[in-house]
C-alpha positions in Angstrom: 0.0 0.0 0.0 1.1 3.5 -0.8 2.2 6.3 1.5 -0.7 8.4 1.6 0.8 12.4 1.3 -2.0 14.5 0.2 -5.6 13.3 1.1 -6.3 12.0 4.5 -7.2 8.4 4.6 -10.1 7.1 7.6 -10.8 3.1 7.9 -14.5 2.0 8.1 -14.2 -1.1 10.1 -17.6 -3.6 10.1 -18.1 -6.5 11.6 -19.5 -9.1 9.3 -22.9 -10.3 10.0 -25.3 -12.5 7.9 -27.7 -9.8 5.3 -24.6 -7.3 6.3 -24.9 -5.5 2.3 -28.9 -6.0 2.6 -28.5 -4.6 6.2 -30.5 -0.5 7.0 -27.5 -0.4 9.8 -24.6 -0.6 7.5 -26.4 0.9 4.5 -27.3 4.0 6.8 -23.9 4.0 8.4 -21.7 3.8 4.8 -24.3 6.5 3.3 -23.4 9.3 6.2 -20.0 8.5 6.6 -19.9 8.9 2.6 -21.7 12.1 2.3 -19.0 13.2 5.1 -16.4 12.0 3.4 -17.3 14.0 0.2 -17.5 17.0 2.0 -14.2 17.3 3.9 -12.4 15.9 1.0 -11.0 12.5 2.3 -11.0 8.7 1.6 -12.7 5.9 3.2 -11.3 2.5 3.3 -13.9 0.0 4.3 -12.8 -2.9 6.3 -15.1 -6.2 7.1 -13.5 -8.6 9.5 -15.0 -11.6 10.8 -17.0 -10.6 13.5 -16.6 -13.3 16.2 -12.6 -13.5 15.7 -11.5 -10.7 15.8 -7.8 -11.1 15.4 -8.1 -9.7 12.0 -9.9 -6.7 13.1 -6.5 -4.5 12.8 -4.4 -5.2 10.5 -0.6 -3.4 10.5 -1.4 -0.9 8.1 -4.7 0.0 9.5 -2.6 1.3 12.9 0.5 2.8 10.7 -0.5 6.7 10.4 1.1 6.6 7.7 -1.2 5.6 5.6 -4.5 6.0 7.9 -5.4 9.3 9.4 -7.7 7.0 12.0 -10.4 4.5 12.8 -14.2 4.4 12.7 -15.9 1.4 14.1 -19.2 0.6 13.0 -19.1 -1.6 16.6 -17.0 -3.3 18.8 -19.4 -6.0 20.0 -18.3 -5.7 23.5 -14.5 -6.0 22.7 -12.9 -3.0 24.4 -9.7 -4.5 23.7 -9.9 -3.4 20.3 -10.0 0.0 22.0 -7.1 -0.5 23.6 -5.0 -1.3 21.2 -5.5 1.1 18.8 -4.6 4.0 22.0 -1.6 2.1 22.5 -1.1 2.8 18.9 -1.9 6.9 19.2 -4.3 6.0 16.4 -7.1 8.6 16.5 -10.6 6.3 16.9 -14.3 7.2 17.4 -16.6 4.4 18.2 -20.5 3.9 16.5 -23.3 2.6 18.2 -22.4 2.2 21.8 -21.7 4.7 24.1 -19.5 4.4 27.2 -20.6 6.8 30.1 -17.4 6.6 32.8 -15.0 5.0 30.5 -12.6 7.9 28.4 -13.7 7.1 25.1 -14.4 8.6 22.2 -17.9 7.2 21.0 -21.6 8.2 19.3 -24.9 6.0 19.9 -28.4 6.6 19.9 -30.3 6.8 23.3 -31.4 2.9 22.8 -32.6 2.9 26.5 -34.3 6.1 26.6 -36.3 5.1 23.1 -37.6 1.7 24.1 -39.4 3.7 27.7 -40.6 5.9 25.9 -42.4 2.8 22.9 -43.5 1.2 26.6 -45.0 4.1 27.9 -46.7 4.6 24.2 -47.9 0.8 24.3 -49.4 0.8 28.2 -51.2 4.4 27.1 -52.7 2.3 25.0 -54.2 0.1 27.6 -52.1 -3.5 27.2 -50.7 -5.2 30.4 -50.0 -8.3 28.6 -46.2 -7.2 26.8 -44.0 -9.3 25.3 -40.6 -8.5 23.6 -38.4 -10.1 20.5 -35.0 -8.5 21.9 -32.3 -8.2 19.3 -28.6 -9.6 19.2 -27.6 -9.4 22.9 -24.0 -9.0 22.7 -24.2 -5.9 21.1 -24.7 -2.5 23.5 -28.0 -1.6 21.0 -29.6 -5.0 22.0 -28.4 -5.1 25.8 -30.2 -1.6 26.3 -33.2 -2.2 24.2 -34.1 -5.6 26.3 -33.2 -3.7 29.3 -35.6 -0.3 28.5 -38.3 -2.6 27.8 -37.8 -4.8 31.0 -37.7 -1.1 32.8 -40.5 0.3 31.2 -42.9 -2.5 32.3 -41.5 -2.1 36.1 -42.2 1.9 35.6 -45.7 0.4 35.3 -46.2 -2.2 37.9 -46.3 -4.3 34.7 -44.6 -8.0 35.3 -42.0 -9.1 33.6 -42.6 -13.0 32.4 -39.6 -15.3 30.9 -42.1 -16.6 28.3 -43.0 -12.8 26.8 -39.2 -12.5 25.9 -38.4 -14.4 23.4 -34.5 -13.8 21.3 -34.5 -12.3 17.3 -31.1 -11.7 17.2 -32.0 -9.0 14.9 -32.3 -11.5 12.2 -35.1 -13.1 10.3 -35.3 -16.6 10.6 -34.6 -16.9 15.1 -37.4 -13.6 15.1 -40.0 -15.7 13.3 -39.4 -18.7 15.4 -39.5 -16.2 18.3 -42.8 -15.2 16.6 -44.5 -18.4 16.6 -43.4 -18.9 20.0 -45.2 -15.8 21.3 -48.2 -16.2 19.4 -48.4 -19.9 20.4 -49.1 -19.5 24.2 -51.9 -20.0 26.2 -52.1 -16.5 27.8 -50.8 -14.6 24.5 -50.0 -10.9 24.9 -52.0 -8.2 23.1 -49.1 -6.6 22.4 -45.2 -7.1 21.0 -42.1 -4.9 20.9 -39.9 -6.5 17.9 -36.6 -4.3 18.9 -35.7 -4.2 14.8 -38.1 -3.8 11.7 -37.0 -6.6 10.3 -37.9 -8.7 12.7 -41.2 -6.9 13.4 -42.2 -7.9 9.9 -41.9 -11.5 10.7 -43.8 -11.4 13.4 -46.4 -9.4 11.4 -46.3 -12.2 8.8 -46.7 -15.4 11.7 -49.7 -13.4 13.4 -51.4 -13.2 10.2 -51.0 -17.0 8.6 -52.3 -17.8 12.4 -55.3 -15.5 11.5 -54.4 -13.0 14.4 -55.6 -9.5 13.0 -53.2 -6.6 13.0 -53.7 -4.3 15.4 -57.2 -5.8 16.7 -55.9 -9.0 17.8 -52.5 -8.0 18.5 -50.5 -4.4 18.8 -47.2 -4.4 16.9 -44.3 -2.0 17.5 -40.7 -1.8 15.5 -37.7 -0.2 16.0 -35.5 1.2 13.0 -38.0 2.8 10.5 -36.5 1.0 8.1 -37.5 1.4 4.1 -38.5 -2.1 4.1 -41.5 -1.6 6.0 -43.2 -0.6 2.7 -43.8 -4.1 2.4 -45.8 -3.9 5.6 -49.5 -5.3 5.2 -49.9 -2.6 8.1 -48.1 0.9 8.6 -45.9 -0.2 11.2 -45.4 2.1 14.2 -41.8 2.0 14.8 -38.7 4.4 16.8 -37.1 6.1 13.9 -33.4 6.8 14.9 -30.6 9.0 12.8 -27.9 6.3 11.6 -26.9 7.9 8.8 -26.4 11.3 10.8 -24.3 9.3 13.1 -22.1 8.2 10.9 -22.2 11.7 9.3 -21.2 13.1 12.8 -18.5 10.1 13.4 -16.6 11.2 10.5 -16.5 14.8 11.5 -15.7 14.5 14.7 -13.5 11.9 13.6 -11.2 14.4 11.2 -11.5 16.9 14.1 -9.9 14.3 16.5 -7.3 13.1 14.2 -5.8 16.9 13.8 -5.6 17.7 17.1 -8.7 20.1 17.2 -11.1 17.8 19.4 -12.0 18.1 23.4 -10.9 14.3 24.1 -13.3 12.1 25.3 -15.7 12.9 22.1 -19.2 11.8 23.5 -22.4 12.1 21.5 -25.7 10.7 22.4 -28.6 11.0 19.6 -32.0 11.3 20.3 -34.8 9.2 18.3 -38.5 9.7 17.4 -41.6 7.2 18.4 -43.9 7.3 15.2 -47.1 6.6 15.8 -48.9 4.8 13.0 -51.5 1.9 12.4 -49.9 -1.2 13.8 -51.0 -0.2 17.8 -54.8 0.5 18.8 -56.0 0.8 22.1 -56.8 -2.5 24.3 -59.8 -2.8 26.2 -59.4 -5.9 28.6 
């Protein structure tokens, strides 16, 4: 690889996943940190390592300044680690989608947490007791806080929370279905679900109606993403909308800030989201 001497060079790094070049995340993610690039007049070099071994994560040239002007991760999936080494390595760095409140690092999330009360609130407004959850890929911060706003919001409420209304997506289509079928199977079946991605809230849509369970009559529905897919949606799904593409917009910049010196270290950013309110939910009356 060539020295780089005239336009600065920032690495991309995603972990791979299964649907990662189908995925809104990293379609979002590569579109603001694209429209960032364009503007301040630099490269990206996007880099997808295995995401459960990550010894390839960082390879020598990635940490040589040399040739990159710093790093953007997409995530970390819990690895702080990774972190460390690239400090060790006076790389400038800005993490995506987690956000670490004590810990001095430099990081940009949405308010996960904060989102999902705000959908529980939304949902027992509506009058439903009987809440259930398909919580997304656990070992990623966005799916830790998601499960755990939703387990909060429902204590906020008096509301309990049952092992048997939380079933596990993953964020991905085929475990959210069978989580699907699970929920919709039982005895006492809620009257109402949190899918905590789109995607998988569209399964679960498409289980409840070939087991002839009427959408939002029979059974409130509520997404998280406000992803373009739910055009396909037999009903307007009510969903969080949340800025990815302004966050990795805002990595980018605050990335090319950090890398010439002209940041306030730790760089924290915490983005706020919307609830959208539209025909998937209807009001319960037990």
């Amino acid at each position: 690889m060539d020295k780089l001497n005239k336009t600065p060079t920032f690495a991309l790094i995603i972990p791979r996943f299964e649907d990662i070049f189908h995925s809104f995340y990293s379609g979002e993610v590569i579109k603001g940190v694209s429209l960032a690039a364009s503007r301040l007049k630099v490269d990206i070099l996007i880099h997808i390592p295995e995401r459960f071994s990550h010894e390839d994560w960082l390879p020598s040239f990635l940490l040589n300044r040399e040739f990159i002007n710093g790093i953007l991760f997409a995530d970390i999936d819990g690895d702080a680690t990774i972190i460390k080494t690239v400090v060790s390595q006076r790389m400038p760095y800005l993490v995506m989608n987690n956000y670490f409140q004590k810990e001095v690092i430099n990081c940009i999330a949405v308010d996960n947490k904060k989102a999902t009360l705000e959908l529980v609130d939304y949902i027992v407004s509506l009058g439903h007791k009987k809440i259930a959850t398909i919580a997304g890929d656990l070992t990623t911060q966005a799916g830790k806080l998601r499960l755990e706003g939703f387990k909060e919001g429902l204590q906020n409420h008096d509301l309990e929370i049952k092992d048997d209304y939380i079933e596990v997506g993953g964020f991905l289509r085929t475990p959210a279905r069978e989580a699907a079928m699970k929920l919709l199977g039982l005895k006492d079946r809620p009257t109402a679900i949190f899918a905590a991605s789109d995607v998988m809230a569209l399964e679960l849509m498409d289980v409840a109606k070939k087991s002839k369970i009427n959408i939002p009559e029979d059974l409130s529905v509520i997404g998280f993403d406000d992803n373009p897919i739910n055009i396909y949606s037999p009903v307007k799904l009510t969903t969080v909308s949340q800025p990815i593409s302004e966050m990795g917009r805002l990595a980018l910049e605050n990335l090319n800030q950090i890398s010439q010196g002209k940041a306030r270290i730790p760089v924290k950013i915490m983005l706020e989201t919307k609830l959208i309110k539209r025909d998937s939910c209807t009001t319960r009356k037990e």
